[in-house]
C-alpha positions as MATLAB code, in Angstrom:
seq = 'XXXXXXXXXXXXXXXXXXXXXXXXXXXXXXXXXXXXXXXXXXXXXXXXXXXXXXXXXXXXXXXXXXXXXXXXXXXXXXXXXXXXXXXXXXXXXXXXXXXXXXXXXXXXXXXXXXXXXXXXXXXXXXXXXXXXXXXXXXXXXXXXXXXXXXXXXXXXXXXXXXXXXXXXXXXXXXXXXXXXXXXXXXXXXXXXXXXXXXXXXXXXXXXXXXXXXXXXXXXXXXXXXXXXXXXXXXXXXXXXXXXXXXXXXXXXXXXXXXXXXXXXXXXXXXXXXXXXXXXXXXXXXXXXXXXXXXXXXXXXXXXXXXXXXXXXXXXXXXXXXXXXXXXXXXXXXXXXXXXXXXXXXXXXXXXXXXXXXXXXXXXXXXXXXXXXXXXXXXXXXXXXXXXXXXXXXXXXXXXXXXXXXXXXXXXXXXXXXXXXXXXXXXXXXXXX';
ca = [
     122.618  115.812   44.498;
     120.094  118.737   43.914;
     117.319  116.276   44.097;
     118.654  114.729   46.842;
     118.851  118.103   48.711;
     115.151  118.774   47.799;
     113.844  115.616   49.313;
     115.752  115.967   52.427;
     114.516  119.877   52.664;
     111.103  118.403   52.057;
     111.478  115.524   54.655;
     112.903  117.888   57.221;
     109.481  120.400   56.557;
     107.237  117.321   56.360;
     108.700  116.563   60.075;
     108.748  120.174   61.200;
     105.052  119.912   60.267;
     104.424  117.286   62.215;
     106.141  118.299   65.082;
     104.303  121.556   64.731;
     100.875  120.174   64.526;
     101.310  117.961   67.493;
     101.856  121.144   69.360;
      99.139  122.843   68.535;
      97.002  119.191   69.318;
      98.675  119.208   72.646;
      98.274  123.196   73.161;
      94.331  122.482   72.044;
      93.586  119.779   74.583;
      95.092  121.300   77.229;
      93.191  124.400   76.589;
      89.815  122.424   76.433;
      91.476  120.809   80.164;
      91.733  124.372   82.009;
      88.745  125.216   80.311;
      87.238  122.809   82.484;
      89.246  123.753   85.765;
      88.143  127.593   84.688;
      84.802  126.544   85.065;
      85.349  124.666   88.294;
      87.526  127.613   89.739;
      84.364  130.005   89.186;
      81.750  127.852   90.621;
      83.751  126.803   93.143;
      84.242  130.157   94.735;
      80.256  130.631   94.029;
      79.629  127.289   96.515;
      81.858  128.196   98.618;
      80.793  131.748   99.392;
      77.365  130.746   99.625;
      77.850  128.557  101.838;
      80.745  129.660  104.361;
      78.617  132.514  104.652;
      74.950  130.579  105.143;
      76.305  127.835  107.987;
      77.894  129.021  111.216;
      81.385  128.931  111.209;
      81.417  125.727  113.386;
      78.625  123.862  111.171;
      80.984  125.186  108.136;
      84.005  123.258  109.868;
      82.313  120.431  111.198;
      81.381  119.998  107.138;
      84.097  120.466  105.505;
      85.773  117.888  107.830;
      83.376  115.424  107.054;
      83.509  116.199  103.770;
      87.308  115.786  103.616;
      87.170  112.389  105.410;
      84.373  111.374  102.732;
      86.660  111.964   99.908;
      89.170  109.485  101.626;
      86.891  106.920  102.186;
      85.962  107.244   98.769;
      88.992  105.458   97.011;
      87.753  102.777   98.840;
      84.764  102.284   96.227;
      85.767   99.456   93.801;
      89.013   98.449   95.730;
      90.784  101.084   93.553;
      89.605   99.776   90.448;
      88.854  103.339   89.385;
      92.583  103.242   88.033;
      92.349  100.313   86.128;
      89.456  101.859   83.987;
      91.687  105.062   83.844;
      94.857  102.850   82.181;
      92.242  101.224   79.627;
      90.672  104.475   78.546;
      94.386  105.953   77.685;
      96.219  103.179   76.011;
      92.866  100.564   75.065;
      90.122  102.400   74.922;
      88.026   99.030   73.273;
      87.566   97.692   76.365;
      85.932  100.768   78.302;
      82.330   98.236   78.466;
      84.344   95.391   79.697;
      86.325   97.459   82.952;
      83.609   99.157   83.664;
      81.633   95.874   84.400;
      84.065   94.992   86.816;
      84.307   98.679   88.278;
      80.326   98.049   88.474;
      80.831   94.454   90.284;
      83.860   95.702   92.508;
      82.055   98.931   94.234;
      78.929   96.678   94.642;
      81.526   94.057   96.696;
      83.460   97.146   98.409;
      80.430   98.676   99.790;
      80.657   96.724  103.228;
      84.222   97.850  103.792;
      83.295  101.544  102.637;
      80.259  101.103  105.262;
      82.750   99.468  108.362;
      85.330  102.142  107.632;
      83.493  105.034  107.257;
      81.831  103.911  111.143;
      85.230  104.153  112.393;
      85.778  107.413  110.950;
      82.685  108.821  112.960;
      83.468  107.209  115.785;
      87.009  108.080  116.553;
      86.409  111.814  114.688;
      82.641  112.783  114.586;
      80.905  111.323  117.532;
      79.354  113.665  119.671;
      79.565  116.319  116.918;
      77.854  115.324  114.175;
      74.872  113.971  113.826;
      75.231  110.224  112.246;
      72.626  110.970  109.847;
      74.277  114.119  108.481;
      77.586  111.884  108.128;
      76.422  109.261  106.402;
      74.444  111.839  104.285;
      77.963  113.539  103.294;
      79.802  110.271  102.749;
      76.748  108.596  100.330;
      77.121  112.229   98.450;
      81.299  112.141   98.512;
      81.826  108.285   97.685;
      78.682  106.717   95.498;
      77.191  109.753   94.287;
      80.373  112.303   93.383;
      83.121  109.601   92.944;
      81.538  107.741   90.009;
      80.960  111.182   88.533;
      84.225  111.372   88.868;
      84.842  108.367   87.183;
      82.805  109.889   83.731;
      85.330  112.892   83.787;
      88.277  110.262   84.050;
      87.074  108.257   81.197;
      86.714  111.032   78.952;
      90.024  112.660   80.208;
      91.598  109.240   79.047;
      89.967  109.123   75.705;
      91.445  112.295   75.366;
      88.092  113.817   74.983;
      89.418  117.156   77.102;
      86.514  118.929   76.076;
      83.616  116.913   77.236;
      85.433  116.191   80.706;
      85.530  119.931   80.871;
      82.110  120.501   80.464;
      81.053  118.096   83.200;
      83.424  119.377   85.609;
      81.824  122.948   84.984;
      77.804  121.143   85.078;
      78.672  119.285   88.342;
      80.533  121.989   90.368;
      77.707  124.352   88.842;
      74.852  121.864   90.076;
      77.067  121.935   93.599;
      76.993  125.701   93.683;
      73.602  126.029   92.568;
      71.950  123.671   95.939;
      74.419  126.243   98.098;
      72.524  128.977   96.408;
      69.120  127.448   96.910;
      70.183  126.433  100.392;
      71.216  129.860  101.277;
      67.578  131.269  100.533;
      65.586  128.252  102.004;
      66.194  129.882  105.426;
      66.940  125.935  107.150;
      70.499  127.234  107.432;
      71.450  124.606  109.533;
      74.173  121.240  108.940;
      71.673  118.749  109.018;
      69.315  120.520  105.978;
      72.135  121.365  103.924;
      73.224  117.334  103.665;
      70.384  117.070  102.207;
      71.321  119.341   99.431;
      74.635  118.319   98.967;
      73.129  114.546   98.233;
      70.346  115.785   95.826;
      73.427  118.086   93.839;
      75.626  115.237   93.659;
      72.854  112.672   92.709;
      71.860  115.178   89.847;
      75.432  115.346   88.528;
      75.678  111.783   88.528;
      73.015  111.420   86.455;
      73.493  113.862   83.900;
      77.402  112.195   83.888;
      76.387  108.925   82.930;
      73.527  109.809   80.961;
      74.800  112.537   78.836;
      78.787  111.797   79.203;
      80.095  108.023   79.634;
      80.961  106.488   76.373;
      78.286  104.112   75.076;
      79.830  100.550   75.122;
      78.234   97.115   75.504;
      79.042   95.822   78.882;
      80.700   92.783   79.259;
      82.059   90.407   81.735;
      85.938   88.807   81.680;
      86.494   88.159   85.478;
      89.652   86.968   84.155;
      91.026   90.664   82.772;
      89.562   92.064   86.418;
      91.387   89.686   88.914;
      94.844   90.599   87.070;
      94.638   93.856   87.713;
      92.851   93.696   91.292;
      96.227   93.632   93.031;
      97.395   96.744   91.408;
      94.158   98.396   91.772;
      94.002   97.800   95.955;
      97.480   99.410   95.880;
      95.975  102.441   93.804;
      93.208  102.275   96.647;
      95.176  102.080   99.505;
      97.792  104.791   97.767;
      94.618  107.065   97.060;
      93.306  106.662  101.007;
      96.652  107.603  102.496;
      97.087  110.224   99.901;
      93.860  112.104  101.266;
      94.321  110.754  104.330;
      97.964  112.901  104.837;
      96.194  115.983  102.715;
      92.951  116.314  105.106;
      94.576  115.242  108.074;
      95.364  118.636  109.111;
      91.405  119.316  109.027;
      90.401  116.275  110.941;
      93.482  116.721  113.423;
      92.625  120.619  114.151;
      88.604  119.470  115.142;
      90.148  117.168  117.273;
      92.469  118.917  118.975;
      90.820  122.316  118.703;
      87.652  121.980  118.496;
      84.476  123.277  116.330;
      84.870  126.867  115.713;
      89.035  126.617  115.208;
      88.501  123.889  112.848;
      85.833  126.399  110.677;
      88.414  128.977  110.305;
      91.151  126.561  109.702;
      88.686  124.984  106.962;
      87.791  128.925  105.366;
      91.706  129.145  104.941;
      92.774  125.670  103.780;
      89.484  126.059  101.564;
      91.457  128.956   99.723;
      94.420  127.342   99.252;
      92.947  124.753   97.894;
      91.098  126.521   95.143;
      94.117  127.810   94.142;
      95.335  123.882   92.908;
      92.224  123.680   90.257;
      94.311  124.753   87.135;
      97.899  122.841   88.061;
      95.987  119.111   88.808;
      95.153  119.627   85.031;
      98.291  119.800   84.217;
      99.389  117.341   86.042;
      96.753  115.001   84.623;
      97.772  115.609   81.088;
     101.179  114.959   82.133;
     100.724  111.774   84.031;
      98.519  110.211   80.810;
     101.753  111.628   78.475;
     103.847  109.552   80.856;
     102.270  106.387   80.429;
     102.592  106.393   76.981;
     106.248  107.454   77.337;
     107.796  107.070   80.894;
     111.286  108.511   79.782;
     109.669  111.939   79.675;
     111.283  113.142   82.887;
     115.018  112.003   82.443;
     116.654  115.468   81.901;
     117.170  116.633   85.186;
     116.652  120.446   83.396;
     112.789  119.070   82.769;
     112.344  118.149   86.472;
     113.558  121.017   88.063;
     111.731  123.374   85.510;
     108.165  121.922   85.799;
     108.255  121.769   89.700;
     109.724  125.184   89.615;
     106.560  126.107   87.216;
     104.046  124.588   89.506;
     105.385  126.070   92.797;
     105.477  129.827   91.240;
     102.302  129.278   89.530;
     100.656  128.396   92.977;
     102.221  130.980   94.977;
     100.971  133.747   92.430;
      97.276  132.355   92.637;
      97.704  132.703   96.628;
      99.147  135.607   96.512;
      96.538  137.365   94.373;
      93.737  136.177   96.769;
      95.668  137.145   99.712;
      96.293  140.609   98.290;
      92.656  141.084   97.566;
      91.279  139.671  100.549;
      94.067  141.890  102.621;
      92.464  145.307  100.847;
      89.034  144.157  100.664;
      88.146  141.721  103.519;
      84.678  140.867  103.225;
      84.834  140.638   99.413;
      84.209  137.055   99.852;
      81.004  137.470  102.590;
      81.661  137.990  106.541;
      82.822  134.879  107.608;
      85.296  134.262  105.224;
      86.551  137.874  106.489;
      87.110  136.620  109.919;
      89.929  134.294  108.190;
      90.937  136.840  105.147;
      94.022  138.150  107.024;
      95.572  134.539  107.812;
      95.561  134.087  103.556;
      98.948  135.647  103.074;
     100.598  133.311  106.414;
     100.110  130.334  103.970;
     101.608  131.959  100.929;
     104.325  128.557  100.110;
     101.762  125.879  101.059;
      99.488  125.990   97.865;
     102.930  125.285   95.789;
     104.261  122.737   98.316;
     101.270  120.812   98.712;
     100.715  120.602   94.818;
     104.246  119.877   94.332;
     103.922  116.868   96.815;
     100.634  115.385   94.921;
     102.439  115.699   91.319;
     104.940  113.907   92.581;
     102.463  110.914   93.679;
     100.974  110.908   90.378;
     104.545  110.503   88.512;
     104.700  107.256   90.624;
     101.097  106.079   89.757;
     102.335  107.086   85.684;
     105.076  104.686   86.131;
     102.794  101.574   87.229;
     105.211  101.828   90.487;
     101.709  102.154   92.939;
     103.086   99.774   96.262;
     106.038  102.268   96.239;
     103.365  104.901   95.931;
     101.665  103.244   98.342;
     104.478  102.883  101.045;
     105.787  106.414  100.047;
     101.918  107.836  101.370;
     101.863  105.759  104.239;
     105.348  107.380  105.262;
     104.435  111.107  104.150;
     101.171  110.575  106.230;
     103.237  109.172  109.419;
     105.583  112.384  108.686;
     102.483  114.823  108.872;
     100.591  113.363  112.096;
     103.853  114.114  113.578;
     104.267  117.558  112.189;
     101.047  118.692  112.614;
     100.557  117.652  116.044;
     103.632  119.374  117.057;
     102.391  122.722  115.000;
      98.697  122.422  116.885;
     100.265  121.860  120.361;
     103.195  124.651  119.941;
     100.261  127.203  118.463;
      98.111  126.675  121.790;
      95.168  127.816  120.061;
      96.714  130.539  118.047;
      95.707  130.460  114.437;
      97.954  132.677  112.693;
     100.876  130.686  114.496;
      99.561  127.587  113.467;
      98.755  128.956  109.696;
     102.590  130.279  109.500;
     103.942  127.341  110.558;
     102.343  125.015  108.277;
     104.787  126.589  105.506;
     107.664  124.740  107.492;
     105.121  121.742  107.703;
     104.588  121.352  104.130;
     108.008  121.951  103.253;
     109.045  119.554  105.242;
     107.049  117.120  103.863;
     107.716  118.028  100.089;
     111.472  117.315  100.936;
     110.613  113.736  101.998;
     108.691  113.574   99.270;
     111.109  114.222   96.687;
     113.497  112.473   98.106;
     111.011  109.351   98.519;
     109.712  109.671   94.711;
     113.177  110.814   92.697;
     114.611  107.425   94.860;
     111.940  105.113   93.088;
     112.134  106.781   89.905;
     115.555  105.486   89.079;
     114.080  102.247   88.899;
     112.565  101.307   85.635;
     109.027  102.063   84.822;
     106.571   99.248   85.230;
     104.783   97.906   81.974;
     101.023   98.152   81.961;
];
């Protein structure tokens, strides 16, 4: 009996040791994530400075908005196969050569619906105000040049290779802020010149991505492995576009209906809100990979409430620390952004909403369930036009009526969220 008793205390510290060190594996790589979104979060605030301050407040609008809708039409590349390469790199990481062949092949045969879609963007958002050449400039930078960048800091991220992703993310948001530095003393200071930046940045950090960063696999072609998969990718696609689509809108909706100058300061704002998402998208990356390996993760209704309640104080706090500072010291961040420092504190819940609403997205896309994240977007994004065109037209013009009332905007559309995503979610995971 003694001996049993010692090999049952040993088994129980043998299993307490294992438990233990998969803590500290999972408190490591999460560490080498947020190093990562740190990095990003510093040079970030660098680019943006430099250049909020460098291009007229309507230039600075008039970019961002382009930049926003370049982002969208971005998830077109590859029909969505971006996600496909993102599944093999978690759970069979063998085949990294083979998807990326067919990531290769499908952005080469998306390229004339990127090209038709992103005309219709101009057309219907940009024409008159932007120059066509300084559009297409920003959409090249946003879609071929920064998106498969992107897709090196997925692939790593999937391996599990936390630290390497990090130090990309740092190098290409460095290389980013670095041509707004350069830009700021080459005295063009004017849309047009600083495209023309932005490519040669993102064309840089592409290069050093797939050069320095992208595991080094023999490519090979299986058609057969792609054309499974090509359904569920063009639902990740068409997910991804109406995801940015309903989290830029507001940009793209306030130049229309506002104009130039309104959308700049509107863009300054939603510009530091955004920033303050950087560190909780890591987490929810590391959670979404943990998820497909083990989709019962978020059963406990405890675990739910507590991680959402996490990422909406978390967000708040980051707000409300650049609100506070920008409230005492109002030019901290250069002049312009000091026209827009007091409206900071007005949007104090949408940081947390909004980041609430895209975790929830991704525990849809963990589960393999991407058409109901794909009809769930294309509902959220119906919900926001609404919204949002209600907001604009009630503020008349007003920005810090329009800022305040995005709070009810955003929380309007987290509850449809949640109610949307928790609905699906009793439904069984999809296998991958």
């Amino acid at each position: 009996m003694a001996r049993l008793g010692d090999i049952q205390r040993r088994g129980g510290l043998s299993r307490l040791g294992t438990l233990t060190a998969e803590r500290r594996g999972l408190l490591r790589d999460y560490l080498s994530a947020v190093s990562g979104a740190g990095g990003r979060l510093v040079f970030s605030l660098a680019y943006f400075v430099a250049l909020a301050n460098v291009l007229s407040i309507s230039d600075f609008g008039m970019f961002a908005t382009a930049s926003a809708a370049g982002v969208m039409l971005s998830r077109l590349l590859a029909f969505g196969f971006i996600s496909a390469l993102y599944r093999t790199a978690t759970i069979r990481p063998k085949l990294i050569g083979t998807f990326t062949t067919g990531f290769l092949l499908l952005a080469f045969l998306s390229l004339p619906i990127l090209a038709a879609a992103s005309y219709a963007v101009y057309l219907i958002f940009f024409f008159g105000g932007v120059a066509l050449a300084a559009y297409c400039n920003v959409v090249v930078a946003e879609a071929l040049l920064w998106r498969p960048c992107e897709v090196a800091m997925i692939v790593n991220n999937g391996l599990g290779r936390y630290g390497r992703a990090a130090i990309l993310t740092i190098l290409g948001t460095a290389m980013r802020a670095g041509a707004a530095v350069l830009f700021a003393f080459s005295g063009l200071q004017t849309l047009e010149a600083w495209t023309l930046f932005y490519i040669g940045a993102n064309a840089s950090a592409l290069i050093v991505a797939f050069w320095f960063f992208y595991p080094r696999q023999r490519l090979r072609f299986k058609p057969t492995l792609y054309w499974r998969r090509l359904a569920d990718s063009a639902y990740v696609a068409g997910a991804e576009v109406l995801f940015y689509l309903q989290m830029e809108l507001d940009k793209l909706l306030v130049l229309s209906l506002g104009g130039a100058h309104l959308a700049g300061i509107y863009a300054i704002v939603m510009r530091l809100v955004d920033l303050t998402a950087i560190p909780i998208r890591t987490f929810s990356m590391m959670l979404v990979q943990r998820m497909m390996r083990t989709p019962e993760i978020l059963s406990r209704l405890a675990v739910k409430i507590g991680i959402e309640g996490g990422i909406f104080l978390v967000s708040t706090a980051a707000l409300l620390t650049l609100g506070l500072i920008l409230h005492f010291f109002p030019n901290a961040l250069g002049r312009n952004v000091g026209e827009a420092a007091p409206l900071v504190l007005l949007a104090l819940c949408v940081p947390g909403l909004r980041n609430l609403t895209e975790y929830q997205a991704e525990l849809l896309f963990a589960r393999g369930q991407t058409l109901i994240r794909a009809f769930n977007l294309a509902v959220l994004a119906g919900l926001k036009v609404t919204f949002l065109a209600v907001a604009i037209s009630a503020a008349d013009g007003d920005i810090p009526t329009l800022v305040l009332t995005l709070n009810l905007v955003f929380l309007l559309l987290y509850l449809a969220s949640a109610l949307l995503t928790y609905a699906a979610m009793r439904r069984p995971a999809k296998a991958i």
